[in-house]
KETORLUM-572391 format. One record per residue: chain; x, z, y of N, C-alpha, C, O in turn; residue in three letters; residue number from 0. Coordinates in steps of 0.05 Angstrom, whole numbers, plus 5000, padded with zeros to 4 digits. Atoms other than C-alpha are relative to their C-alpha. Example, Ala and Ser with C-alpha at 12.3 -4.5 7.8 and 13.67 -1.06 7.14 Angstrom:
BEGIN
atom cadena: A | n_px: 5018 | n_pz: 5000 | n_py: 4976 | ca_px: 5246 | ca_pz: 5156 | ca_py: 4910 | c_px: 5018 | c_pz: 5000 | c_py: 5024 | o_px: 5039 | o_pz: 5013 | o_py: 5024 | residuo: ALA | num: 0 .
atom cadena: A | n_px: 4984 | n_pz: 4999 | n_py: 4976 | ca_px: 5273 | ca_pz: 5143 | ca_py: 4979 | c_px: 4985 | c_pz: 5014 | c_py: 5022 | o_px: 4995 | o_pz: 5018 | o_py: 5044 | residuo: SER | num: 1 .
//
This chain:
BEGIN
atom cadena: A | n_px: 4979 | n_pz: 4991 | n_py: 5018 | ca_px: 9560 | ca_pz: 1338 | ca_py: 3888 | c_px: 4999 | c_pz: 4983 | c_py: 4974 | o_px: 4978 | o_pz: 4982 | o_py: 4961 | residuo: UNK | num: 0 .
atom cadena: A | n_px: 4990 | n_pz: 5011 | n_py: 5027 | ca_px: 9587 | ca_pz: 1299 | ca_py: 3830 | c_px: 5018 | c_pz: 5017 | c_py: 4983 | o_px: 5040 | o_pz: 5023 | o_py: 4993 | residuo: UNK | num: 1 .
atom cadena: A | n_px: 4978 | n_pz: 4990 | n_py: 5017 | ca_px: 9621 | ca_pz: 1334 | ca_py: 3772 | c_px: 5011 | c_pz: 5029 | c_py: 5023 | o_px: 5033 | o_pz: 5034 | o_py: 5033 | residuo: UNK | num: 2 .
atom cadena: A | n_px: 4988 | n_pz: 4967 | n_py: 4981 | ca_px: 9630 | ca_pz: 1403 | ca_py: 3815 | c_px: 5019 | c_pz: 4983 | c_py: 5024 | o_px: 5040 | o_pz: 4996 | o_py: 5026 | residuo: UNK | num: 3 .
atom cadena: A | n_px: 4988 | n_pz: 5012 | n_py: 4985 | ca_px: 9662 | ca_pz: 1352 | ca_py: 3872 | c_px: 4988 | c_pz: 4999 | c_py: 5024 | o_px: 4968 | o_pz: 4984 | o_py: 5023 | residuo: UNK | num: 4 .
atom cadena: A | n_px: 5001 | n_pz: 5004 | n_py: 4967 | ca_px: 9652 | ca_pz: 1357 | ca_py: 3950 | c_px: 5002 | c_pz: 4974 | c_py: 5010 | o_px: 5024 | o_pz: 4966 | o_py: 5004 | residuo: UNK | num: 5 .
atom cadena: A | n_px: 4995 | n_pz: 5023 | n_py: 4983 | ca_px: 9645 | ca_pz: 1289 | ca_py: 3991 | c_px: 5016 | c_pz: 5007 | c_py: 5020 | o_px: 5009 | o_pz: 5029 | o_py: 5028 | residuo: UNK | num: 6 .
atom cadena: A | n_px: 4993 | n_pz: 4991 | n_py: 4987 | ca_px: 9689 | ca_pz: 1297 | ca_py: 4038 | c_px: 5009 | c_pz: 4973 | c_py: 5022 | o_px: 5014 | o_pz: 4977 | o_py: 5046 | residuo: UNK | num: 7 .
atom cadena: A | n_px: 4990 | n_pz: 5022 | n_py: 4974 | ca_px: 9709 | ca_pz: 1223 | ca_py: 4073 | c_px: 4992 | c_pz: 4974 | c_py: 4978 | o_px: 4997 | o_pz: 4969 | o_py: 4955 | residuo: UNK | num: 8 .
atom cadena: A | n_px: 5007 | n_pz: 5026 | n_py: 5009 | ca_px: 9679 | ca_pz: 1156 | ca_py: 4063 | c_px: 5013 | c_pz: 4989 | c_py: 5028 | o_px: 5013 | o_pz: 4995 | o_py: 5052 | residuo: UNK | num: 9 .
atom cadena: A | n_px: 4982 | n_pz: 5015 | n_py: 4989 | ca_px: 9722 | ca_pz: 1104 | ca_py: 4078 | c_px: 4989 | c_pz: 4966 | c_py: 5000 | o_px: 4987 | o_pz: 4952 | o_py: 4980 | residuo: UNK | num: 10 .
atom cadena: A | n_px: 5015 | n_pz: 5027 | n_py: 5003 | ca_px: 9689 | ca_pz: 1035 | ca_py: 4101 | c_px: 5014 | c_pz: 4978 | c_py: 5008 | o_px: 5025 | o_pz: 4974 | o_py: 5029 | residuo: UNK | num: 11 .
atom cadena: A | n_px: 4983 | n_pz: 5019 | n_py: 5007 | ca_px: 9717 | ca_pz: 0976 | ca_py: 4077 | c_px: 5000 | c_pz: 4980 | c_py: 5022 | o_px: 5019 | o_pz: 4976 | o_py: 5037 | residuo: UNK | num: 12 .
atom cadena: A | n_px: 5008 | n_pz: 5028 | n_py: 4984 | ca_px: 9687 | ca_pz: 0915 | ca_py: 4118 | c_px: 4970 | c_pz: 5011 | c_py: 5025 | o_px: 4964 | o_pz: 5034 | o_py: 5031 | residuo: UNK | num: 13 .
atom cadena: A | n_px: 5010 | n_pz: 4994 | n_py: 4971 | ca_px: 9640 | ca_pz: 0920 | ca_py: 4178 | c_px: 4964 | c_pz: 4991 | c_py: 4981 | o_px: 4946 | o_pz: 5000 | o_py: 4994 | residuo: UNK | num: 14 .
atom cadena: A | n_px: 5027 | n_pz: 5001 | n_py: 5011 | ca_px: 9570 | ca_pz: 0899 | ca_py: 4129 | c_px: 4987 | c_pz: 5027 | c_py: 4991 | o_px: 4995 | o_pz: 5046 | o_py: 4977 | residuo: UNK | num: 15 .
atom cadena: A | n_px: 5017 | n_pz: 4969 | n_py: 4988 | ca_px: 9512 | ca_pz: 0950 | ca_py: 4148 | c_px: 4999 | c_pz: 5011 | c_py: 4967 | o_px: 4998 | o_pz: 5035 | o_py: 4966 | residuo: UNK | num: 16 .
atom cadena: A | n_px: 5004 | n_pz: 4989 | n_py: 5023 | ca_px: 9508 | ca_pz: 0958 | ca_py: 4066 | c_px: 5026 | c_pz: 5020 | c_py: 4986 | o_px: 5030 | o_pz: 5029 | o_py: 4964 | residuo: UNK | num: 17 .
atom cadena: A | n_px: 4968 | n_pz: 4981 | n_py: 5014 | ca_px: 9584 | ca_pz: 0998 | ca_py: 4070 | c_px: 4990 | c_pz: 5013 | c_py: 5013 | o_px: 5005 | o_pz: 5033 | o_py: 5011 | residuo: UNK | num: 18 .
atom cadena: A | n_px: 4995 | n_pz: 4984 | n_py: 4985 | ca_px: 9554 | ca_pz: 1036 | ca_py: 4124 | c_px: 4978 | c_pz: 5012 | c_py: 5019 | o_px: 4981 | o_pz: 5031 | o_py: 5034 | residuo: UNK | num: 19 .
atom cadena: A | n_px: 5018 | n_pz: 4981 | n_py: 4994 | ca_px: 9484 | ca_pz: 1047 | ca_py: 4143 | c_px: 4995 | c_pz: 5029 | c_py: 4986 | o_px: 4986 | o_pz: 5046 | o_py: 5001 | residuo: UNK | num: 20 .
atom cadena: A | n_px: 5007 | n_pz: 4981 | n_py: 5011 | ca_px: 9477 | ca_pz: 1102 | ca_py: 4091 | c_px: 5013 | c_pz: 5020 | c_py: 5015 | o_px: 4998 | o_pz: 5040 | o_py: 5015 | residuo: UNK | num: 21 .
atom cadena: A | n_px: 4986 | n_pz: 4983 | n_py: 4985 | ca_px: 9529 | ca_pz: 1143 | ca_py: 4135 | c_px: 4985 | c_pz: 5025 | c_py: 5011 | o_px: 4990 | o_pz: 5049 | o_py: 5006 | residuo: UNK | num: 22 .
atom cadena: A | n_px: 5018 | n_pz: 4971 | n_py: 4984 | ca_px: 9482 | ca_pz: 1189 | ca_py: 4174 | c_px: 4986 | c_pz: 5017 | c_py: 4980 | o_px: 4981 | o_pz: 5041 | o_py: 4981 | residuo: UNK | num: 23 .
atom cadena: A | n_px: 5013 | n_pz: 4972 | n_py: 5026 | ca_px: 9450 | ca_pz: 1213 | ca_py: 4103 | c_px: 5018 | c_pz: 5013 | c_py: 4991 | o_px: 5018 | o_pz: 5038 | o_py: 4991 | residuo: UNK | num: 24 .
atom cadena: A | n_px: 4977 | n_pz: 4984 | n_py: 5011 | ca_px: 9511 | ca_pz: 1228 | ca_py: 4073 | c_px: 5009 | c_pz: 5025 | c_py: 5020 | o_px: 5013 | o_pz: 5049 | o_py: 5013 | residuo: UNK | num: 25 .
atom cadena: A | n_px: 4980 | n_pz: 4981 | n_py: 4982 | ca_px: 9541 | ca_pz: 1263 | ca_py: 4133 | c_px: 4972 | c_pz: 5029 | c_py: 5002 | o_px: 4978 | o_pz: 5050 | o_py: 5014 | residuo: UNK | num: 26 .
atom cadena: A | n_px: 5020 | n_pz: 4977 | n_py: 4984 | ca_px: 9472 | ca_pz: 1312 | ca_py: 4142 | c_px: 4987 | c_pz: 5005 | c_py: 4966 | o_px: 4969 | o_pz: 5021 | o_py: 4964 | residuo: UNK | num: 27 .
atom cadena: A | n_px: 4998 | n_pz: 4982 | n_py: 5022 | ca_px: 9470 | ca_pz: 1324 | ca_py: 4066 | c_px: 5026 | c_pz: 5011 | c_py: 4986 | o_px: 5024 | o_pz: 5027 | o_py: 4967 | residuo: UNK | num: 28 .
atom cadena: A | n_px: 4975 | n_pz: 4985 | n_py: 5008 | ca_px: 9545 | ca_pz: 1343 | ca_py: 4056 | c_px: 5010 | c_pz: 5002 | c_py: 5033 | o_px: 5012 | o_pz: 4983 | o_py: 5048 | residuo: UNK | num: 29 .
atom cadena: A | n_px: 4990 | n_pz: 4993 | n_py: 4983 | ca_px: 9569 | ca_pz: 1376 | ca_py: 4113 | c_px: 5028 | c_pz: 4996 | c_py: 5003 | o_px: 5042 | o_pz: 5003 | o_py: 4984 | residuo: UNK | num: 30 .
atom cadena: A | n_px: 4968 | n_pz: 5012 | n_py: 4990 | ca_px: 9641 | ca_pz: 1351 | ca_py: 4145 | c_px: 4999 | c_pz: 4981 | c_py: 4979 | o_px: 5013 | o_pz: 4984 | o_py: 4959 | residuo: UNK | num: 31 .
atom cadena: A | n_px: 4987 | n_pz: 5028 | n_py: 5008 | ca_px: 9638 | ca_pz: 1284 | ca_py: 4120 | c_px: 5014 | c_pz: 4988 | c_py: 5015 | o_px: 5002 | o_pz: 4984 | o_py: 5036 | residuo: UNK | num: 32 .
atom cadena: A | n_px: 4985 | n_pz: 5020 | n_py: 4982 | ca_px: 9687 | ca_pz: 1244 | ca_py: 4152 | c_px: 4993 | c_pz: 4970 | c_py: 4988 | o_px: 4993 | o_pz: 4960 | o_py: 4965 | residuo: UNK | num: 33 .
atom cadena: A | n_px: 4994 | n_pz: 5035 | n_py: 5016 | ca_px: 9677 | ca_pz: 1168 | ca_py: 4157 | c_px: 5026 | c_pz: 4985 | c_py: 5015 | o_px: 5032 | o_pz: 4987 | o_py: 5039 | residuo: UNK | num: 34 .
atom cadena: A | n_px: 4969 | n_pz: 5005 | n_py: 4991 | ca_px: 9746 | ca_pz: 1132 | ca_py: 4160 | c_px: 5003 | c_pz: 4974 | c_py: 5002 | o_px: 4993 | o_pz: 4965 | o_py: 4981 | residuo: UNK | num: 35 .
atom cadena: A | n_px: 5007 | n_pz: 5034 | n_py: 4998 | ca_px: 9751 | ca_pz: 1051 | ca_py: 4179 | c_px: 5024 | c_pz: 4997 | c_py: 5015 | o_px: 5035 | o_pz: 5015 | o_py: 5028 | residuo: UNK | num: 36 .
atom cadena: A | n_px: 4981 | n_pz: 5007 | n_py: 4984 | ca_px: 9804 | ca_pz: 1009 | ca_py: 4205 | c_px: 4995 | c_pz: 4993 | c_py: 5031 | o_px: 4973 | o_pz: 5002 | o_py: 5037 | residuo: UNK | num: 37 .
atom cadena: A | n_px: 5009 | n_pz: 4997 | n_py: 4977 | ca_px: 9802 | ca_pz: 0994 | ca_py: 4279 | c_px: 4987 | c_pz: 4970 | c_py: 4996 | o_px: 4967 | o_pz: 4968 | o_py: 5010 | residuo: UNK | num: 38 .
atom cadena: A | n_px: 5018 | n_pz: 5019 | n_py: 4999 | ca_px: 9778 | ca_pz: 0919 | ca_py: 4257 | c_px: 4975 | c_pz: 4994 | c_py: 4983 | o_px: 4963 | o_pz: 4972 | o_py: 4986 | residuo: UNK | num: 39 .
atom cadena: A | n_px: 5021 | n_pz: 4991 | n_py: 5006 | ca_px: 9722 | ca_pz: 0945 | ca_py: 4214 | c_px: 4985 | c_pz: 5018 | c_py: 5022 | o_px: 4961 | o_pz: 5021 | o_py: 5016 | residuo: UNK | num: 40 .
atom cadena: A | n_px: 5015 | n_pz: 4981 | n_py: 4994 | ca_px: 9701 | ca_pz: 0995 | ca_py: 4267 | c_px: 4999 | c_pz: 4972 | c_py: 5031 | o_px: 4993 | o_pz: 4978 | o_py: 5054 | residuo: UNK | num: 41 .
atom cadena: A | n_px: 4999 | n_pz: 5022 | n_py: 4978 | ca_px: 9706 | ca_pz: 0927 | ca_py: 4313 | c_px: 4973 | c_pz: 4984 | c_py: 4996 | o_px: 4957 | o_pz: 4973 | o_py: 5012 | residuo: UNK | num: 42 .
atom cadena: A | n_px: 5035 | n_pz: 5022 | n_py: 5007 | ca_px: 9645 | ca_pz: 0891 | ca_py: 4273 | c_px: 4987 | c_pz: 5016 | c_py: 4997 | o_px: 4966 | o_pz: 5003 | o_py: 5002 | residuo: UNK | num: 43 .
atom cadena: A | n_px: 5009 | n_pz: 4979 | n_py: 5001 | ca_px: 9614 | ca_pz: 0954 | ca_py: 4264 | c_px: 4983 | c_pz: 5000 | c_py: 5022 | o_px: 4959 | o_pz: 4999 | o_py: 5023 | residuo: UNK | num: 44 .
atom cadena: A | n_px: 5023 | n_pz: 4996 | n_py: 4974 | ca_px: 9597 | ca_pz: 0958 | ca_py: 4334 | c_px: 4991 | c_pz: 4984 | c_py: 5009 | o_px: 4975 | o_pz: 4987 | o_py: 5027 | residuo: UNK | num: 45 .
//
């Protein structure tokens, strides 16, 4: 929580593990995080 604020969707820019390893902490310390990527970020991704 920031400022009484909920995480609620991280949105990853480019496909580098530094937009997107942290993902699994966020999502299992705020519950319903969504993460949101284009289909050619979620292309280098994998």
């Amino acid at each position: 929580m920031v400022d009484n604020k909920t995480l609620t969707c991280i949105y990853i820019t480019h496909g580098c593990g530094d937009h997107f390893f942290g993902i699994p902490v966020l999502q299992r310390r705020s519950s319903g995080v969504m993460a949101v990527a284009t289909e050619q970020t979620i292309a280098q991704v994998a």
